[in-house]
N, C-alpha and C positions, 0 to 999 in steps of 0.2 A: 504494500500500500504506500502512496506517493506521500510525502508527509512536506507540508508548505517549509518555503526558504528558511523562514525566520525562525522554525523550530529546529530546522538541520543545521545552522549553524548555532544554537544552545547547544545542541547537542553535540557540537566541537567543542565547546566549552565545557560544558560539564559531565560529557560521558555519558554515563547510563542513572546518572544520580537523579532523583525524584522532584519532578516540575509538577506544580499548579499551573495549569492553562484554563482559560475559558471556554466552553464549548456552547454550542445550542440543540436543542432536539425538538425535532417537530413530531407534532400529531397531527396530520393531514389527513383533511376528512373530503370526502366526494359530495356530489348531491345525492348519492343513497343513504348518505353517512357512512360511508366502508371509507376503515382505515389501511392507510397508504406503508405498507414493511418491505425493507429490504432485505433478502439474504446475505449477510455479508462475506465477504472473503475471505478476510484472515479466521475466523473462527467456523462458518459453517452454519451461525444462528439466525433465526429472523432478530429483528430490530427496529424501534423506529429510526427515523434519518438524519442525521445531523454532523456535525463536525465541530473543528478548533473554531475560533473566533479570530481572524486574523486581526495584529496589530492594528488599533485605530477604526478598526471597522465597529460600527453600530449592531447589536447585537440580532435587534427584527431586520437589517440587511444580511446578514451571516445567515439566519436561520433560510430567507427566499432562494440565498445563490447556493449551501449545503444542499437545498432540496433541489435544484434545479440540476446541480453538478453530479447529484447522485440519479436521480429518477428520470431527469426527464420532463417533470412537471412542472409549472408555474404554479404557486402558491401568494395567498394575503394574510402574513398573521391577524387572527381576531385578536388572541390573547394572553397575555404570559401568564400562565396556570402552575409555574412553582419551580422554584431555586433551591437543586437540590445539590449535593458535594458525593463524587460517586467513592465507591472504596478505593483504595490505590490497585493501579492495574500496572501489573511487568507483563512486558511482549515478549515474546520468543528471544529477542535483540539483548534479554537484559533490561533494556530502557523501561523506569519507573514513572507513571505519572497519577495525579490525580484531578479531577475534574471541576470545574465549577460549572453544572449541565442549568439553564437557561431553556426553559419548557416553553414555546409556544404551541398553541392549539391555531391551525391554518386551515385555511379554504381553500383547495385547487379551481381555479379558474383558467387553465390552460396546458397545454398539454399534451404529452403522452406517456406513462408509465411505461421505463425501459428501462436495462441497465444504460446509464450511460458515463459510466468512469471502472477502473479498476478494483475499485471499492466495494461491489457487489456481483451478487452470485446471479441474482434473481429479484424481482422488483415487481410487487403483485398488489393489488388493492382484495380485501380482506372482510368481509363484513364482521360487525363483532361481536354475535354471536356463534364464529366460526374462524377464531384465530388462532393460526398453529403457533408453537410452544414459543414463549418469550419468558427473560429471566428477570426475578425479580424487581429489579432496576426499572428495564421495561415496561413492566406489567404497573409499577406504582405509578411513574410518572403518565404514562399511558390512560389510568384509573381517574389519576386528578384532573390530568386534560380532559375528559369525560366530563367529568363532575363539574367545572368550574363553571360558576357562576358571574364569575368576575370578580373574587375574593383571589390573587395569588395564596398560592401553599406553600408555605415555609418550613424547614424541619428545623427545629427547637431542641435538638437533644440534650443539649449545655445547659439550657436556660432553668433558673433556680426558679421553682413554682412559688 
């Protein structure tokens, strides 16, 4: 998987040591409401769609051009449904990172659902009461874009009640 400029040279600098990056993740939904997964490549698993947040970039621009770089599809976020911090992930490489994942819930308005980058296996629209398997991470942030009302969802685990 192609990994942007600005992280391949961190990664000259500090090797395989553990980065904080910002990422975004969409739940793109149809006019059936069937949600929009990709098969990814490096692992094999369905997913929703997302990436890194490139330097300087706005995070609702990151989340239309991930989707578009991945799928194929044009997207409109409606809504940021929850800021979550994923566990720390090592690659096959060694290389340690951890996430700051940026949930919007989007509308496709254009399109066509394909692979179109290295980054996936397969790229299907899903209705959702018929989704193959996704992992926990998935399946929350996934549950909350569902649910959202227009309250973002925050995860509080630190915070002293």
């Amino acid at each position: 998987m192609a990994i942007p400029p600005f992280l391949a040279e961190l990664r000259a600098l500090v090797g395989t040591g553990p980065l904080w990056l910002s990422s975004v993740c969409t739940v793109v939904l149809d006019d059936q409401d069937q949600v929009l997964l990709g098969r990814r490549a490096d692992s094999g698993a369905w997913a929703l769609v997302g990436g890194i947040i490139d330097p300087g970039e706005q995070p609702a621009d990151a989340a239309v051009r991930e989707c578009y770089e991945e799928t194929g599809v044009h997207v409109v976020p409606e809504l940021l449904t929850s800021v979550t911090v994923s566990p720390q992930v090592t690659y096959p490489n060694g290389d340690r990172t951890q996430y700051l994942e940026i949930t919007f819930r989007c509308r496709a308005v254009g399109g066509e659902a394909r692979v179109n980058d290295e980054e996936s296996l397969e790229v299907a629209w899903f209705a959702q009461d018929a989704l193959p398997e996704l992992d926990a991470s998935n399946r929350e942030r996934l549950k909350l874009a569902l649910e959202c009302t227009g309250r973002t969802a925050f995860s509080l685990p630190g915070a002293a009640g």
